[in-house]
Every structure is written in C-alpha cells, then in structure tokens.
C-alpha positions as YAML, in Angstrom:
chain: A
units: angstrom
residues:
- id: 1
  name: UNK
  ca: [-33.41, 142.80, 20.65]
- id: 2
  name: UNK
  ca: [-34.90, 142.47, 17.09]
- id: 3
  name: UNK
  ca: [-37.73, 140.59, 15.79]
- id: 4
  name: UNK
  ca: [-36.56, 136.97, 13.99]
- id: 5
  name: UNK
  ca: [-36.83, 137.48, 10.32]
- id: 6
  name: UNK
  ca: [-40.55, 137.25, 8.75]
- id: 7
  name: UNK
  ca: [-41.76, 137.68, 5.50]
- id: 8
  name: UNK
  ca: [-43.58, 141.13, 5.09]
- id: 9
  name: UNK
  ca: [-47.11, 141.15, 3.08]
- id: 10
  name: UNK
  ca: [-49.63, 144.18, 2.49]
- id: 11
  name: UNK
  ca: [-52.72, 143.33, 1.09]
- id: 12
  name: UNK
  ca: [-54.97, 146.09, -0.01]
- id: 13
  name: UNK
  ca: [-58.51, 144.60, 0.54]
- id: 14
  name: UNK
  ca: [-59.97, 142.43, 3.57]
- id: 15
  name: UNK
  ca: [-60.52, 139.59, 1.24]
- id: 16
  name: UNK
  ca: [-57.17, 140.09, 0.16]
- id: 17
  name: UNK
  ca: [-55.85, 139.53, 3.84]
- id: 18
  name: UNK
  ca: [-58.38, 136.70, 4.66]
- id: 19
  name: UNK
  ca: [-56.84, 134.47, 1.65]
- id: 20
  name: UNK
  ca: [-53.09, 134.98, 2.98]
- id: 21
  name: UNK
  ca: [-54.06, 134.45, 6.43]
- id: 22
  name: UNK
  ca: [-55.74, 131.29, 5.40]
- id: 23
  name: UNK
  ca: [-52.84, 130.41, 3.29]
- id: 24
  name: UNK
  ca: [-49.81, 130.98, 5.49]
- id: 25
  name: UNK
  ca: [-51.74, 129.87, 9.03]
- id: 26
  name: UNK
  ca: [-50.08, 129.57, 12.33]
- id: 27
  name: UNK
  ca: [-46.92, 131.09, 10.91]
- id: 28
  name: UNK
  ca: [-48.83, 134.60, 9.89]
- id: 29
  name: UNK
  ca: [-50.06, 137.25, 12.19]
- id: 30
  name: UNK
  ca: [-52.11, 140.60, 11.38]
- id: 31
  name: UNK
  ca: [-50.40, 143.76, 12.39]
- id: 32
  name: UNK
  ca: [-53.02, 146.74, 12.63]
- id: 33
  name: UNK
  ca: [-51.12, 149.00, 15.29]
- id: 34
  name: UNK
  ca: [-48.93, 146.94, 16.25]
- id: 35
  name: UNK
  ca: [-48.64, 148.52, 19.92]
- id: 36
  name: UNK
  ca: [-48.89, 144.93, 21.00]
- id: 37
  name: UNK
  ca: [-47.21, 142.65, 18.85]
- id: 38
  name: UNK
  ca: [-44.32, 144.64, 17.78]
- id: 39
  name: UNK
  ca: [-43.01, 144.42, 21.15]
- id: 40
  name: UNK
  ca: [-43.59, 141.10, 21.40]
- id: 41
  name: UNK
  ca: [-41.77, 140.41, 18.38]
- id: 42
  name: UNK
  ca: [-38.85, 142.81, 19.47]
- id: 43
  name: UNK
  ca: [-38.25, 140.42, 22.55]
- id: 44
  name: UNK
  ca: [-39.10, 137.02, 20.63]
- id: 45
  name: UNK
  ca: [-42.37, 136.39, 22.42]
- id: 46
  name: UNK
  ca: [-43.93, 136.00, 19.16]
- id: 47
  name: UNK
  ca: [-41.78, 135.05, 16.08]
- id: 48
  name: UNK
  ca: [-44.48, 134.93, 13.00]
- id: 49
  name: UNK
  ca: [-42.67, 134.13, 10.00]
- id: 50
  name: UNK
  ca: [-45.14, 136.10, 7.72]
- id: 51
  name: UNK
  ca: [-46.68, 139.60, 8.71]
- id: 52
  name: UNK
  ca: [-49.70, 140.79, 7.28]
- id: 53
  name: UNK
  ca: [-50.16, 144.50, 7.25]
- id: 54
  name: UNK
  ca: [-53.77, 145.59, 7.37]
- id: 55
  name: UNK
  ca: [-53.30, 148.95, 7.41]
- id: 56
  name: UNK
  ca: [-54.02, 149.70, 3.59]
- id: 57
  name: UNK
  ca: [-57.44, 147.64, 3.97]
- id: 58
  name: UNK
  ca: [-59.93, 150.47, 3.21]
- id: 59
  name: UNK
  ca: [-62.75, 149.03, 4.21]
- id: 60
  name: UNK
  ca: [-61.59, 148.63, 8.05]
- id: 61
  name: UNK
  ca: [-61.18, 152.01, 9.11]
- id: 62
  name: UNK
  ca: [-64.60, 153.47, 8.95]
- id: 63
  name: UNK
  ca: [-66.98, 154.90, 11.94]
- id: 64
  name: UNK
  ca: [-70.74, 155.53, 11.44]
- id: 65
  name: UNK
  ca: [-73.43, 156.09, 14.05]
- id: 66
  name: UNK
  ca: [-76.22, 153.78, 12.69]
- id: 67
  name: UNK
  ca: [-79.27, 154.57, 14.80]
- id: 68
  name: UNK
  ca: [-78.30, 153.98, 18.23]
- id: 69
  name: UNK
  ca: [-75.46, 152.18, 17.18]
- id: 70
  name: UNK
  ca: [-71.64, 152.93, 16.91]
- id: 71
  name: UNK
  ca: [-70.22, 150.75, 14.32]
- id: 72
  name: UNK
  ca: [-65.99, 150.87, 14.29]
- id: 73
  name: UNK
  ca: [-64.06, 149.44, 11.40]
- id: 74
  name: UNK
  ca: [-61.37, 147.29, 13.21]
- id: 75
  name: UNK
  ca: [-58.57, 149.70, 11.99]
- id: 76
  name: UNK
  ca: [-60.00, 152.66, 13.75]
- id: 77
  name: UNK
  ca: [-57.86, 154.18, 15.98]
- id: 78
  name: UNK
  ca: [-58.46, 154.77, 19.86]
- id: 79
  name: UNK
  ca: [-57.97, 158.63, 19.40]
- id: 80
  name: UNK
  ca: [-60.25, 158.77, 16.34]
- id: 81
  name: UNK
  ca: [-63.13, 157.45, 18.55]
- id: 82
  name: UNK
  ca: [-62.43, 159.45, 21.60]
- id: 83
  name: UNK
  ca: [-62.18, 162.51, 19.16]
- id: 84
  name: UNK
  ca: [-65.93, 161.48, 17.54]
- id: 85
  name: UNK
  ca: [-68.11, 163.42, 20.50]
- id: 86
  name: UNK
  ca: [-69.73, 161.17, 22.66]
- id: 87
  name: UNK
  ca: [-68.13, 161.96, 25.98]
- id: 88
  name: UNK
  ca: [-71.58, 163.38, 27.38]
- id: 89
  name: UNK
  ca: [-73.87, 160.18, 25.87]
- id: 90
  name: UNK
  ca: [-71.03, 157.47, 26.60]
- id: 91
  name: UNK
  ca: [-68.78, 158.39, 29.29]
- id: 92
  name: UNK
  ca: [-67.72, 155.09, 29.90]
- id: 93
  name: UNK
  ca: [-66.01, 154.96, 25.99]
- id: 94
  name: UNK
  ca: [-64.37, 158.24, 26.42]
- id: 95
  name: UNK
  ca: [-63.42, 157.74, 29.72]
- id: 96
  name: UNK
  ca: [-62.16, 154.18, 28.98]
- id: 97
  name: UNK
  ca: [-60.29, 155.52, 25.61]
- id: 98
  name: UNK
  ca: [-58.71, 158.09, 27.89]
- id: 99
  name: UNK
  ca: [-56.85, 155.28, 30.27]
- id: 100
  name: UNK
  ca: [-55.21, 153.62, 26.88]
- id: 101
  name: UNK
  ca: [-51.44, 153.95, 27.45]
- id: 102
  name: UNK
  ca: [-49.94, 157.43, 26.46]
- id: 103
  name: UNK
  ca: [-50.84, 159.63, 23.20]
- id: 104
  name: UNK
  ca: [-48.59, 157.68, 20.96]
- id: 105
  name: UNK
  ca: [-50.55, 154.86, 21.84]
- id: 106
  name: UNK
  ca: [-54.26, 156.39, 21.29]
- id: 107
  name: UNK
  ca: [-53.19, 157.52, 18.27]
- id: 108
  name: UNK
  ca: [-51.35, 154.65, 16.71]
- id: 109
  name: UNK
  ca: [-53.08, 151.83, 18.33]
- id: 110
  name: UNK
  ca: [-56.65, 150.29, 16.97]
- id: 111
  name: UNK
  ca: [-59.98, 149.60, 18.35]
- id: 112
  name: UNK
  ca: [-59.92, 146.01, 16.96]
- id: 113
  name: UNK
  ca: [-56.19, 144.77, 17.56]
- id: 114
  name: UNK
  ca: [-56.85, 146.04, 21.47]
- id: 115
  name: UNK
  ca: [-60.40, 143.68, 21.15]
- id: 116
  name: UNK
  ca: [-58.89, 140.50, 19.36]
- id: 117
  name: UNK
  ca: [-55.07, 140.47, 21.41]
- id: 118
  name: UNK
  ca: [-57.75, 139.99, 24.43]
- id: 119
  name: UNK
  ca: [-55.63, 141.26, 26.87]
- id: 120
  name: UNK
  ca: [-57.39, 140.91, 30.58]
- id: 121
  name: UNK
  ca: [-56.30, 144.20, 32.01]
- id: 122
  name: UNK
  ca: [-56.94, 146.00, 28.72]
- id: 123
  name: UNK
  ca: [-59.62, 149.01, 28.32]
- id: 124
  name: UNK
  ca: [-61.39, 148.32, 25.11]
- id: 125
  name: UNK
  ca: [-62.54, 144.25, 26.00]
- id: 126
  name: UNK
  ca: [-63.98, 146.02, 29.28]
- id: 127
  name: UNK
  ca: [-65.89, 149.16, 26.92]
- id: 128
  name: UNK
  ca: [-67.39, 145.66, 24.27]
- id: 129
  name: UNK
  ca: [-68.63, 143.83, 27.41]
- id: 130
  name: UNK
  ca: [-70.03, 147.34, 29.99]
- id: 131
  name: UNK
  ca: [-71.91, 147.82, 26.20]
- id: 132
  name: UNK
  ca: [-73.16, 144.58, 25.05]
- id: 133
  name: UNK
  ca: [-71.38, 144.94, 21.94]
- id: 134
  name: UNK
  ca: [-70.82, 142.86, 19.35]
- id: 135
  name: UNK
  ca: [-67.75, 141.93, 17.10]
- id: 136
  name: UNK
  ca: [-68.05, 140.71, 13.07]
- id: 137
  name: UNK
  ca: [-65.04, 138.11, 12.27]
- id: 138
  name: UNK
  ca: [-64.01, 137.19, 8.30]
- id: 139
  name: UNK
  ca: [-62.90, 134.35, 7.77]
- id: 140
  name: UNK
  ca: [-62.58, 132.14, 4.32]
- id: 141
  name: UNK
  ca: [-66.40, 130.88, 5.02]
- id: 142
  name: UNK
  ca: [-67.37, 133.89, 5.00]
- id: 143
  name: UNK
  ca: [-68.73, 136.97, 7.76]
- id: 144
  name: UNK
  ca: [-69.67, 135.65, 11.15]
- id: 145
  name: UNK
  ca: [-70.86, 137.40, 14.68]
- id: 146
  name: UNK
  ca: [-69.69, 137.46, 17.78]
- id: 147
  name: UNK
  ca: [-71.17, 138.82, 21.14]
- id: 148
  name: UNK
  ca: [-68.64, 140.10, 23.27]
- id: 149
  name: UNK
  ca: [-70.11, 138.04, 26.15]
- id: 150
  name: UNK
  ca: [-68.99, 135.16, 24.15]
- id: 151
  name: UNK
  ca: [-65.64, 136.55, 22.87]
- id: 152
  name: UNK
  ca: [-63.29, 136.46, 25.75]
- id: 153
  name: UNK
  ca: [-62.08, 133.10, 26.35]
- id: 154
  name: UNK
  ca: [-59.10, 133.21, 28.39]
- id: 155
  name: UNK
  ca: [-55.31, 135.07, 28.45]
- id: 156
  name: UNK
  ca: [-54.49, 136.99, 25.26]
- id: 157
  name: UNK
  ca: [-57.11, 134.18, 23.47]
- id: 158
  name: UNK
  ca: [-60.61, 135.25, 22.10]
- id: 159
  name: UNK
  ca: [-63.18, 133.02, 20.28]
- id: 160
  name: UNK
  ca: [-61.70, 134.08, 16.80]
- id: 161
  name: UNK
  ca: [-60.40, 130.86, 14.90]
- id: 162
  name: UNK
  ca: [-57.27, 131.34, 13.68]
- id: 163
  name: UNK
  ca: [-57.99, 132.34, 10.05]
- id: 164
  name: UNK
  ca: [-60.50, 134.87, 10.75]
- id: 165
  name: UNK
  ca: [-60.39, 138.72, 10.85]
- id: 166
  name: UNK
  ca: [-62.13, 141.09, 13.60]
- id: 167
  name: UNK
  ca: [-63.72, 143.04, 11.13]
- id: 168
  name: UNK
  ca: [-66.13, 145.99, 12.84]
- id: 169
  name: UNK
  ca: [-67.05, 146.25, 16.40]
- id: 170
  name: UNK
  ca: [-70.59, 147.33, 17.30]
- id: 171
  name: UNK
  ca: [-71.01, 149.50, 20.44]
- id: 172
  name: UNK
  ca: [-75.05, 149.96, 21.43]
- id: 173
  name: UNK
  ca: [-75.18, 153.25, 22.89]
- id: 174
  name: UNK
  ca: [-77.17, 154.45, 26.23]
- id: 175
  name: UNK
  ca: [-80.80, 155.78, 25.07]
- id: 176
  name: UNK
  ca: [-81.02, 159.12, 26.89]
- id: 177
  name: UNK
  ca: [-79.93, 160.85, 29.59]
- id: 178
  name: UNK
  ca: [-80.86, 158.84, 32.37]
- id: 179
  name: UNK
  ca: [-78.03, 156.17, 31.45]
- id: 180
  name: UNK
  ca: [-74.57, 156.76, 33.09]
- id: 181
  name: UNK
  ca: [-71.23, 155.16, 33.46]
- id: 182
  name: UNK
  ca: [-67.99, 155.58, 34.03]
- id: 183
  name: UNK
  ca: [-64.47, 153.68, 34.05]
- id: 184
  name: UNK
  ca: [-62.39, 153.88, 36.69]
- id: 185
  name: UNK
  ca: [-58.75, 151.72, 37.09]
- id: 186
  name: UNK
  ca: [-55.69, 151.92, 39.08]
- id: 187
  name: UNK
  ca: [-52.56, 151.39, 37.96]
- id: 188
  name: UNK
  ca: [-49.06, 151.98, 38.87]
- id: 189
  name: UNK
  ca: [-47.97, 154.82, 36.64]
- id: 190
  name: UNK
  ca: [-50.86, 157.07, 34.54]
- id: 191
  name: UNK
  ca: [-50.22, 154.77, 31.27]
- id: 192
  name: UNK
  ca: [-49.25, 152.04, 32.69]
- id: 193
  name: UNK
  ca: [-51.50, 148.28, 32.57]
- id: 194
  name: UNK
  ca: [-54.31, 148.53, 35.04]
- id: 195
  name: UNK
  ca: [-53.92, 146.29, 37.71]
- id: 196
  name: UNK
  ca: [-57.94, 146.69, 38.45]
- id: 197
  name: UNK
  ca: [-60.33, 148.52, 36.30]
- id: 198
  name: UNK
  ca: [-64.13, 148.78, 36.53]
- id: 199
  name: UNK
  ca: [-66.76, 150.09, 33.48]
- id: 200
  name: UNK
  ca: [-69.75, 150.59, 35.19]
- id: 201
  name: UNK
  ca: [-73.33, 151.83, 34.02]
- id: 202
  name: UNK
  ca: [-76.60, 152.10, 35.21]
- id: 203
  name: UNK
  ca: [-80.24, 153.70, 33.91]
- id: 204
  name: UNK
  ca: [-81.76, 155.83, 37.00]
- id: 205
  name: UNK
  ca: [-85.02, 155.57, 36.76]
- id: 206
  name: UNK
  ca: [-87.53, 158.44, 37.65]
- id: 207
  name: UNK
  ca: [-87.97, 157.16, 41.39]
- id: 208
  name: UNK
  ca: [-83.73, 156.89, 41.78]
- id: 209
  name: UNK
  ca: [-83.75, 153.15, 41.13]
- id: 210
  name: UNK
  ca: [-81.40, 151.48, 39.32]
- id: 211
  name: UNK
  ca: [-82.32, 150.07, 35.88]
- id: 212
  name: UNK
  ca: [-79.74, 147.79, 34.06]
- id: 213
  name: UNK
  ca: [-76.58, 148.00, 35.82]
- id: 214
  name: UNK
  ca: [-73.61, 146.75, 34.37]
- id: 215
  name: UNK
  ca: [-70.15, 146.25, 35.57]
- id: 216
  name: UNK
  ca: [-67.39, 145.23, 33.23]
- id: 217
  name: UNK
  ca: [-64.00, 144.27, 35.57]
- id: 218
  name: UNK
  ca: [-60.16, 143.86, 34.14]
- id: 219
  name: UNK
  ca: [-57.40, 142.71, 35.68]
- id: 220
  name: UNK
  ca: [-59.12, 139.80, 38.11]
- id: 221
  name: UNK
  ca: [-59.20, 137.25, 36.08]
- id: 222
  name: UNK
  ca: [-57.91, 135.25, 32.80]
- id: 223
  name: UNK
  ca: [-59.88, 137.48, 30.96]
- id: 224
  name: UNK
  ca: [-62.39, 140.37, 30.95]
- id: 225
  name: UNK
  ca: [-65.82, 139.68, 33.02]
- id: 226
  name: UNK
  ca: [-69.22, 141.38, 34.11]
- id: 227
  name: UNK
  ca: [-70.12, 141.61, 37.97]
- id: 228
  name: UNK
  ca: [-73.13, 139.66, 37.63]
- id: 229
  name: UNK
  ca: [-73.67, 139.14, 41.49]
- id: 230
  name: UNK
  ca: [-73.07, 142.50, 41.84]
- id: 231
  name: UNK
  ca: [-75.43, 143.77, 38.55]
- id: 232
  name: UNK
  ca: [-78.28, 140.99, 40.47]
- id: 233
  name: UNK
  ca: [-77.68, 143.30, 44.09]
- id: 234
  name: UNK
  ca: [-78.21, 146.53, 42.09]
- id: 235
  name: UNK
  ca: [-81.22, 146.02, 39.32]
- id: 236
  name: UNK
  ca: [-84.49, 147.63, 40.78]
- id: 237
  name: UNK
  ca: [-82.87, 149.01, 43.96]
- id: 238
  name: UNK
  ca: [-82.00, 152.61, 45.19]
- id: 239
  name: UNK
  ca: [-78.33, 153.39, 45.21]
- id: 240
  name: UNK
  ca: [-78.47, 153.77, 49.24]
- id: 241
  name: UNK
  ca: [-75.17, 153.28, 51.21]
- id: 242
  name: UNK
  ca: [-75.95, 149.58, 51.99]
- id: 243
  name: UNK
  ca: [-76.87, 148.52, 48.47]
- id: 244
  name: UNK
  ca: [-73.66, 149.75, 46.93]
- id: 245
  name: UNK
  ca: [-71.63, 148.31, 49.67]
- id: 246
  name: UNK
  ca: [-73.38, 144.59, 49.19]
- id: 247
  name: UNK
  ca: [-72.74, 145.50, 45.43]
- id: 248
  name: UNK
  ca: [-68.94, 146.08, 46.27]
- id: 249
  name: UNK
  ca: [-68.91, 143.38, 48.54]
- id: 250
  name: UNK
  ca: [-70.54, 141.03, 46.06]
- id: 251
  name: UNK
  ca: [-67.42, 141.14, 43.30]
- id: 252
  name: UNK
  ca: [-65.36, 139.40, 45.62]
- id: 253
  name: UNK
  ca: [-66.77, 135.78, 44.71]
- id: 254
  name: UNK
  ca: [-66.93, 136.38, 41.04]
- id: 255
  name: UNK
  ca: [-62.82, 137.39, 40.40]
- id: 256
  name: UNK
  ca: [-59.33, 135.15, 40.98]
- id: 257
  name: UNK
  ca: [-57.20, 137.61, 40.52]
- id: 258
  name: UNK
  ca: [-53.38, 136.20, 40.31]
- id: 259
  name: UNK
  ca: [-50.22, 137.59, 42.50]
- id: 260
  name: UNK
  ca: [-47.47, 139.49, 40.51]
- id: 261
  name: UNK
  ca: [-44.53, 141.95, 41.02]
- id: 262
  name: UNK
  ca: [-47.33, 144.28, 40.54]
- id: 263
  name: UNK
  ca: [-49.03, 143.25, 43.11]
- id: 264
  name: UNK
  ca: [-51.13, 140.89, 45.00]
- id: 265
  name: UNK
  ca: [-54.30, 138.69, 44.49]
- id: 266
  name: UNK
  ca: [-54.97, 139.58, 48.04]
- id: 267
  name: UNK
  ca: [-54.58, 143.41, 47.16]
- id: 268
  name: UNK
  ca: [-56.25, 143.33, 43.86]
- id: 269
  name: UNK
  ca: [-59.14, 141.85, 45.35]
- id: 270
  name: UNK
  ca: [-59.29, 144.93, 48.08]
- id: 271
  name: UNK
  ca: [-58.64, 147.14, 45.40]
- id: 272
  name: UNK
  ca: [-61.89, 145.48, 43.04]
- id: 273
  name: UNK
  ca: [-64.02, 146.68, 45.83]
- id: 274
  name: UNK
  ca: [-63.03, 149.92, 46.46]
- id: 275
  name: UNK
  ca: [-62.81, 150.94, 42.88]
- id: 276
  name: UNK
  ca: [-66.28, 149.14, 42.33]
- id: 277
  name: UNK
  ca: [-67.54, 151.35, 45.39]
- id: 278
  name: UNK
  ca: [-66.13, 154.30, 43.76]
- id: 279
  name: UNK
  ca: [-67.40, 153.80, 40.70]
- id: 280
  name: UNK
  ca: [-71.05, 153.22, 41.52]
- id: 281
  name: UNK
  ca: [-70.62, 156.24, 43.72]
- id: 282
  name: UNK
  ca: [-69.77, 158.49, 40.84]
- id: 283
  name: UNK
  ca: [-72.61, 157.28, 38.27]
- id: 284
  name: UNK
  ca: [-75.61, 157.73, 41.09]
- id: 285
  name: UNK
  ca: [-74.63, 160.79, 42.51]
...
C-alpha cells in the first residue's frame, strides 16, 4: 500500500518546526526516523496530511556527558549512543540499544521518536524509566520538563500535548562500579517486538545488600512500568535465593498483560517472572 497524500515540510530549526506544528495541528506529524510512522502510513494507520521532517533541525542531534549526566538530542540515533562507550558504566543502555530491531533500525531510528511514539513493548521507554530520566518538550509556550515516571500514559500516548516537541532526553548515569543492570526480553524472532522485557539495576553495597533496585518492565501493560513491589522486596536485602524469588513472585500483581497471536496474558505473566528471576540473577552474581 502507499501512504494517502500529505503535504511534505522541512524546517531547519526547532522553532521553525514548533510554529508549523502549532499551525497545522492534528493533521501534522513529526517524522525523525520514521521506523514507526512510515509504516504506519504505508498501511493507512496514520494518514497526516502534513509531514514535518526534523531531520535538518541542528540543534536535536547532539550527545554530551554533562557530569554524571547523558544528555541526547531527540534526533540521535540508537547506534550513535550504543557506539558512545558506556557498555561497562551502563549496561542496561547498551544492552537495551542492542535489542532495537535489526541494524537498519539502530542506525536509522532515533532516541526520541522511540521515547515520544510510547510504544509499551519498546526498549528505549524501559532505558528513561530503569534511569530516572527525564525528557525536555517545546512547545509554542515555550521549554517544559518531563520525568519519565510521569511520561507514559497509556498505548502509543505520552504526556506530550499535541503541539510540543521531545526535545533532549536526560539519562542519570550509575555512580561507580558498584551499580549494575542489565536488560533482558524475549521475543519471537532476535528483532522482533518483545513480548516481555525487564531493565533491571541495583547498587551492591559493601556487605552484598541491595541498594536502589530498579526494575523497568515492557510488554505487560498499556504502557511501560517499574516493579515497585518488587524494587520494595529487594531495597536493603541480600540477593539470597528466597529474596529474588519473592522479588519475581512480586511482579505478578503489578502487570495486566493482554492475550495476542503472540501470545498469552497467562504466558506473558509466567514469562515476567522468569525473565525478572533471570535478570536479578545476572546483576548480583
């Protein structure tokens, strides 16, 4: 199939693209990689009738480590980050980058379109919310911020109003090398949507107790969410057999995961657990 016909603009400066979102509405969208709504368009899922191309907008496509701080420009692409070193500091990012679709997708697809489509079984919502990161939105009234905590509302929708911009996404980095994480998913086909994936992180302190923890969890609900239960049956205990399994155990009253061809709700909840499990295995061992 091919798109319906749309009107095709390319501003050259984020202010630039705020004022023709604002002018043109519901009927625009932003196109950054487009590995999301291009498809969409191609079957007529979404039929904008004006396309704005951010992809000449400078001032998006920056990455700078300020303090402890990653700051990405929303334009910045998934392979530029995984590419920028921090494998050994952040394992959850690099491991979480590495689970993004195929190459063609890491290298064409953007930090900020993956954040704002707010798709629940997506990597990158998963990497904001493990990290306690932080979005900036532009809108006509000017530069607001967002915590991702607060960004995820429901399916494909995010707290962004409708003429606003994701801007930059902030990324607070572990302190250390007593912080680790991981990201773990399964999904049908290496590539493919994750029908469960867990971020997880924890600070081991000097006596092997758990500082922190964190566990991020796609594919369960109507959008991203952290284990709190679970993070509450972790914090200040020692990553014995039992603890972890109560931890595992825990997740199942905090998801409501939906059937599909893909599978289950009964089977993604099993599958939350054991990937949970395995997770929390690999970060205190």
């Amino acid at each position: 199939m091919k798109p319906a016909p749309f009107t095709y603009l390319a501003p050259h400066s984020l202010e630039e693209a705020v004022a023709l979102l604002s002018q043109h509405g519901d009927e625009a969208k932003v196109l950054a990689g487009g590995q999301s709504l291009i498809p969409m368009m191609a079957f007529r899922l979404a039929t904008p009738s004006v396309l704005i191309d951010v992809n000449g907008v400078a001032e998006l496509e920056h990455q700078r480590l300020e303090g402890d701080t990653l700051a990405l420009g929303a334009l910045s692409r998934h392979r530029v980050v995984a590419d920028l070193g921090l494998r050994q500091r952040c394992a959850v990012l690099a491991e979480g980058i590495d689970l993004i679709g195929h190459p063609a997708i890491r290298n064409r697809g953007t930090v900020g379109g993956s954040i704002a489509h707010g798709d629940p079984a997506a990597e990158w919502p998963a990497i904001i919310l493990a990290l306690d990161g932080q979005v900036d939105a532009v809108g006509p009234g000017g530069r607001r911020t967002i915590d991702a905590a607060d960004l995820f509302v429901t399916y494909f929708t995010t707290s962004l109003a409708p003429e606003e911009i994701l801007a930059e996404v902030r990324l607070p980095l572990p302190i250390g090398g007593r912080v680790r994480s991981t990201f773990v998913e399964l999904a049908r086909r290496h590539g493919d949507f994750a029908l469960v994936g867990v971020a997880a992180m924890a600070e081991l302190a000097g006596d092997g107790s758990m500082h922190d923890p964190r566990l991020a969890l796609i594919g369960l609900a109507d959008r991203p969410i952290r284990a709190h239960a679970a993070e509450d049956a972790l914090r200040g205990q020692k990553p014995t057999d039992e603890v972890l399994d109560e931890a595992a155990h825990s997740v199942d009253r905090e998801i409501d995961p939906v059937s599909d061809v893909h599978g289950s709700a009964r089977y993604r909840r099993h599958v939350a657990k054991v990937l949970v499990r395995r997770a929390l295995a690999s970060i205190v061992r």
